[in-house]
C-alpha distance (Angstrom), angle and dihedral (degrees) to the residues before:
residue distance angle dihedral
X1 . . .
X2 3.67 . .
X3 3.67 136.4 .
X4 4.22 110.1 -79.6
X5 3.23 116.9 -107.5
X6 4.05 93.1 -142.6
X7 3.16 113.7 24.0
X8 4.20 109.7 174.0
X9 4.09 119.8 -176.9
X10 3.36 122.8 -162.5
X11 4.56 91.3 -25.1
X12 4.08 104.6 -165.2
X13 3.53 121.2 170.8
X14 3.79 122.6 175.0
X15 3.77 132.5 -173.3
X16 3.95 138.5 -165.5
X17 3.61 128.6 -132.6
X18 3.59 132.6 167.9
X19 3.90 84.8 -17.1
X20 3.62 97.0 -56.6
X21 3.64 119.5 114.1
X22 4.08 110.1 -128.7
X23 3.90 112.0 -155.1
X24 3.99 102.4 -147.2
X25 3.90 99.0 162.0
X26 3.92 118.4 35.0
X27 3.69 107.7 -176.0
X28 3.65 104.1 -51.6
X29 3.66 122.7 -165.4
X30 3.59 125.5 -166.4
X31 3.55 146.1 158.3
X32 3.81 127.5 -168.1
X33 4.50 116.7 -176.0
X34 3.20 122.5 -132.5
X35 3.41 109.7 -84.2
X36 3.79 99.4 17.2
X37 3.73 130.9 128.0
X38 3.55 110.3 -139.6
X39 3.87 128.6 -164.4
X40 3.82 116.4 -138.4
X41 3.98 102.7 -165.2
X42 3.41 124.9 -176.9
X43 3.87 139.2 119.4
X44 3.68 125.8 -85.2
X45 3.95 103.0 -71.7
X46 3.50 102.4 15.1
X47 4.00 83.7 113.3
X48 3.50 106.4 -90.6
X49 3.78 102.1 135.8
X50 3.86 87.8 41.1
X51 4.16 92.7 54.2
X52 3.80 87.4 49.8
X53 4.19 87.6 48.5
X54 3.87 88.2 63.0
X55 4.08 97.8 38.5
X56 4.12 83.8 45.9
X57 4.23 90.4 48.7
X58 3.34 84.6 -131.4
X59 4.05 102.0 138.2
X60 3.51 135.5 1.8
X61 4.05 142.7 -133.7
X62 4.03 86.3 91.8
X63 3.72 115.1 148.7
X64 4.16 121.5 -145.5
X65 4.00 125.9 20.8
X66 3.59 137.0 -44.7
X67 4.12 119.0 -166.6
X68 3.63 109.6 -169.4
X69 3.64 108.7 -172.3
X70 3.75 93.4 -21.6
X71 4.30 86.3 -52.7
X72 4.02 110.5 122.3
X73 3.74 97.0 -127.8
X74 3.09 92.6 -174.8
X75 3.94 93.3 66.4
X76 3.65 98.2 46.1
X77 3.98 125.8 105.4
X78 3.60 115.7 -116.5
X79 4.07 92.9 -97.5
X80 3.80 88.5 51.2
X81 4.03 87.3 55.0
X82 3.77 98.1 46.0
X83 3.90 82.9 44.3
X84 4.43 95.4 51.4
X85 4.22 81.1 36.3
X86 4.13 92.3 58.9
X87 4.19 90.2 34.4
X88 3.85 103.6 47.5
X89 3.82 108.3 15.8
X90 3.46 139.6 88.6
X91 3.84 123.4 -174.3
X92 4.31 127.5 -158.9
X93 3.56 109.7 171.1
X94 4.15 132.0 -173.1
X95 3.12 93.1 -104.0
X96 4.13 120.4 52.7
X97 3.76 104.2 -127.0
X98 4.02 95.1 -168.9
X99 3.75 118.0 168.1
X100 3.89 97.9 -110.8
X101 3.62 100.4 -150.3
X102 4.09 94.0 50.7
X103 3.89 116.5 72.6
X104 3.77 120.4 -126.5
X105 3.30 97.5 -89.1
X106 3.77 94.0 56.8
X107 4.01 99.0 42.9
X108 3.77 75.9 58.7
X109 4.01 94.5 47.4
X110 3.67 92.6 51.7
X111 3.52 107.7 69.1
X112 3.50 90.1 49.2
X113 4.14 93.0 51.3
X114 3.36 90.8 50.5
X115 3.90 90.2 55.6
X116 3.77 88.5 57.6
X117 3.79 99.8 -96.3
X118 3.66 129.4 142.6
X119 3.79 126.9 -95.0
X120 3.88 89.0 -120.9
X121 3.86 94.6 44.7
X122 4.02 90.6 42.1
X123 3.86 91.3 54.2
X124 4.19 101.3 39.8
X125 4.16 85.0 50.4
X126 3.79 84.5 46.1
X127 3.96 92.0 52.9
X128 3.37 98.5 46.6
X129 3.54 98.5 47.7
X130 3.83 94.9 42.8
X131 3.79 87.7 49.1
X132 3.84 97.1 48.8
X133 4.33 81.0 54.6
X134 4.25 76.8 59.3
X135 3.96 79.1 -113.8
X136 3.68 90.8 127.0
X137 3.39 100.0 117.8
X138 4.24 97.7 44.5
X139 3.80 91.3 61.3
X140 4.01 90.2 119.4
X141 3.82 96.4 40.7
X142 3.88 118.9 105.2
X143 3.83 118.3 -136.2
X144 3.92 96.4 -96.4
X145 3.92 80.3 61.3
X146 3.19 101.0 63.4
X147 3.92 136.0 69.3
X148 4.09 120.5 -116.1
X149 3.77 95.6 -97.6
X150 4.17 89.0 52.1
X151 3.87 92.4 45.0
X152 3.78 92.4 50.2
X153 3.89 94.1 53.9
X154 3.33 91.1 41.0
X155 3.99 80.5 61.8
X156 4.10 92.4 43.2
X157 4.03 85.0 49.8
X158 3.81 93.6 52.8
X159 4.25 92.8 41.0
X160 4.04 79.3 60.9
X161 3.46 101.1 48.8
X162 3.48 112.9 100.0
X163 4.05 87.1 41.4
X164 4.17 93.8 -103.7
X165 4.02 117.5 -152.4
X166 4.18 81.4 -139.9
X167 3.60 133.6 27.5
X168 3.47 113.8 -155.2
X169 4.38 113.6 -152.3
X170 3.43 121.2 -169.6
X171 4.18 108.3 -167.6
X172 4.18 80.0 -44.9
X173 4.15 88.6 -175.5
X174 4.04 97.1 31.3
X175 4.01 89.9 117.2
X176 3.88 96.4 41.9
X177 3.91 125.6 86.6
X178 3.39 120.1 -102.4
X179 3.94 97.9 -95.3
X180 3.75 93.1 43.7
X181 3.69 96.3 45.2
X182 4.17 84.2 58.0
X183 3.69 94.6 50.0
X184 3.75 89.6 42.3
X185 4.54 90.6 45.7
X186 3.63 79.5 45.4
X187 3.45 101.5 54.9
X188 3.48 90.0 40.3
X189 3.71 100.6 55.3
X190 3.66 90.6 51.2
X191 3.49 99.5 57.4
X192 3.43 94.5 45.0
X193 3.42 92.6 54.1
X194 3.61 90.0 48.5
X195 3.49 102.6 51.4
X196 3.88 87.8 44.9
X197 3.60 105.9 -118.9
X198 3.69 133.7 150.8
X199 3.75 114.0 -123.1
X200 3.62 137.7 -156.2
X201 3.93 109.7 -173.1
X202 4.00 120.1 173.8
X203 3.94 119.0 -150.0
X204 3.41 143.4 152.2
X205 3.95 93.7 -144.8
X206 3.64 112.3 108.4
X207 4.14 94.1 -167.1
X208 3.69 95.5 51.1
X209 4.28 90.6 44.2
X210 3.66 81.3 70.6
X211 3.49 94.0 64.7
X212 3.59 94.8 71.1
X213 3.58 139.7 73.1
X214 3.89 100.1 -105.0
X215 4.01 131.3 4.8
X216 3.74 116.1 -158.1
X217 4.02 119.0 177.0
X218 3.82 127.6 -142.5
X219 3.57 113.5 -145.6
X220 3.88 127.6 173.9
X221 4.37 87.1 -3.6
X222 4.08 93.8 -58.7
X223 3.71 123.8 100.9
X224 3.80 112.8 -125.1
C-alpha cells in the first residue's frame, strides 16, 4: 500500500478560557490513503474545524505527530510548513473567501502564481478546472456576480489548483440549500476523484457523509 497521506498520532489540542482548561483534541489518530475521501462527522464544536487547523499547518500549540505525505510536520521550521502547506494542500472552506476585485478566473490564477507558475500555465489549469465545475462561461465574472452555488465552486476550483496530494473541507456546502449543496458535494467529489487527491472534508451532515469513501466520527476529541 502506499504511504498515507495524513497520518495523525496521538493529535491533542487544549485551550483556556476563563481559567478553565478546555480539552478539544484527545489523542486523535487518523489515517486518510492516498486518494481517499474521508468524512469527518461530528456536531458543531466537537472540534472539527480545529482537527482540520492542525492537518492544514495552519496554527500551532498541537500536541502528538502529524505526517503529511510521509513529511514529519511536526519537525519542520515554520518556512518548511508554509512551504509543504503551498506544495501539497488544498483548502475549501464554508464560507467562499474569493478576492472580490479579481474575476473567477483570476482567484483561480493566483494560487498557482504564487506557487511559481507561469501566467499561461496558471490560466489554462484555471480553465479547465473552472470549466469541468460547468463554470466555463463565468470566467470574467467577479464574485458579487455570481450566485452562492457559482462562488463556492469557484472556491473548490481554486483549492485544486496547484494539483494538492490532500484537500482539506471544512462544512464546504454549510451555507448552500439543500439542492445546491448536492450539486456542489457532487461536483466536488468528482473532481477530486478525478484529479486523484486524497480528501479530508468535516461536516455535520449525515446524508452527504455517505457520499464519500469513508466516514469516521469524533466524539469527546478522539476519532472513532
Amino acid at each position: 500500500m502506499s504511504e498515507a497521506i495524513v497520518q495523525l498520532t496521538g493529535l491533542t489540542r487544549s485551550f483556556e478560557q476563563g481559567g478553565v482548561r478546555i480539552d478539544v483534541l484527545r489523542g486523535v489518530n487518523l489515517t486518510v490513503a492516498p486518494g481517499e475521501i474521508v468524512a469527518l462527522l461530528g456536531p458543531s464544536g466537537s472540534g472539527k474545524s480545529t482537527l482540520l487547523q492542525a492537518v492544514g499547518l495552519l496554527e500551532g500549540g498541537f500536541g502528538g505527530r502529524i505526517d503529511i505525505a510521509g513529511t514529519d510536520a511536526t519537525a519542520l521550521s515554520a518556512d518548511e510548513r508554509t512551504t509543504l502547506r503551498r506544495d501539497r494542500i488544498g483548502f475549501v472552506y464554508q464560507f467562499h473567501h474569493l478576492l472580490p476585485d479579481f474575476s473567477a478566473l483570476e482567484n483561480v490564477m493566483l494560487p498557482q502564481l504564487v506557487a511559481g507558475k507561469s501566467r499561461a500555465e496558471a490560466d489554462a489549469r484555471a480553465r479547465d478546472l473552472l470549466g469541468a465545475l460547468g463554470l466555463g462561461e463565468r470566467l470574467s465574472h467577479r464574485p458579487s456576480q455570481l450566485s452562492g452555488g457559482e462562488q463556492q465552486r469557484v472556491a473548490v476550483a481554486r483549492g485544486l489548483a496547484n494539483k494538492p496530494a490532500l484537500v482539506l473541507a471544512d462544512e464546504p456546502t454549510g451555507n448552500l440549500d439543500e439542492a445546491t449543496a448536492d450539486k456542489v458535494l457532487g461536483q466536488f467529489l468528482e473532481l477530486v476523484r478525478g484529479e486523484g487527491s486524497a480528501a479530508l472534508v468535516a461536516t455535520h451532515n449525515e446524508r452527504l457523509a455517505r457520499a464519500m469513501d469513508r466516514v469516521v466520527r469524533l466524539h469527546e476529541g478522539v476519532v472513532a
